[in-house]
C-alpha positions, 0 to 999 in steps of 0.5 A: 489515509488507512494504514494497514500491515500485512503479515510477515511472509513465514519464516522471513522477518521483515519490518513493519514499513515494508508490510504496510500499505496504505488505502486513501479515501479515493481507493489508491493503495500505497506501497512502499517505493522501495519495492522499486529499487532505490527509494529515493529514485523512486521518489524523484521519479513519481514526484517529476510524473506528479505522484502523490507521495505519502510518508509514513514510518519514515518511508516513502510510499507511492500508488500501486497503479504506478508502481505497476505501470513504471516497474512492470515486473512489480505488477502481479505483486502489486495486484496482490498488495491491492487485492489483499488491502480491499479485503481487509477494509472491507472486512474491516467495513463489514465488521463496523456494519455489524457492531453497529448498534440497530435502530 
């Protein structure tokens, strides 16, 4: 598992749980399962659906694909927290491609 911030919306202070995501090596990106309301709810109900939890920060994170699937008004934002995380590790991919040391 990749963790990466994101940044703080401008003027808004938010804490680092809350801009992480989580990238695992299968592609699933994590996002907070606050975004869904009550984080503990959220919980019971993607462990009773055989969600992967992962914890971090002392926080519950849950994939996006379900978030968007059992929070429909959370779709566009999770597309968004997806799109956003693939570009960073792929920026992150190419950076290491580069630095490495030629033959």
């Amino acid at each position: 598992m990749r963790w990466i911030e994101l940044e703080s919306v401008p003027g808004k202070k938010m804490p680092r749980w809350q801009r992480s995501a989580g990238l695992g090596d299968d592609g699933t990106v994590y996002a907070p399962a606050a975004m869904g309301g009550n984080e503990q709810a959220v919980m019971l109900c993607a462990g009773y659906d055989g969600i992967t939890l992962v914890s971090y920060l002392n926080h519950v994170f849950v994939s996006t694909d379900w978030l968007a699937k059992e929070y429909p008004q959370l779709e566009g934002l999770c597309e968004a927290i997806v799109k956003k995380v693939n570009k960073i590790a792929d920026s992150a991919a190419n950076a290491e491609i580069e630095d490495a040391p030629g033959d």
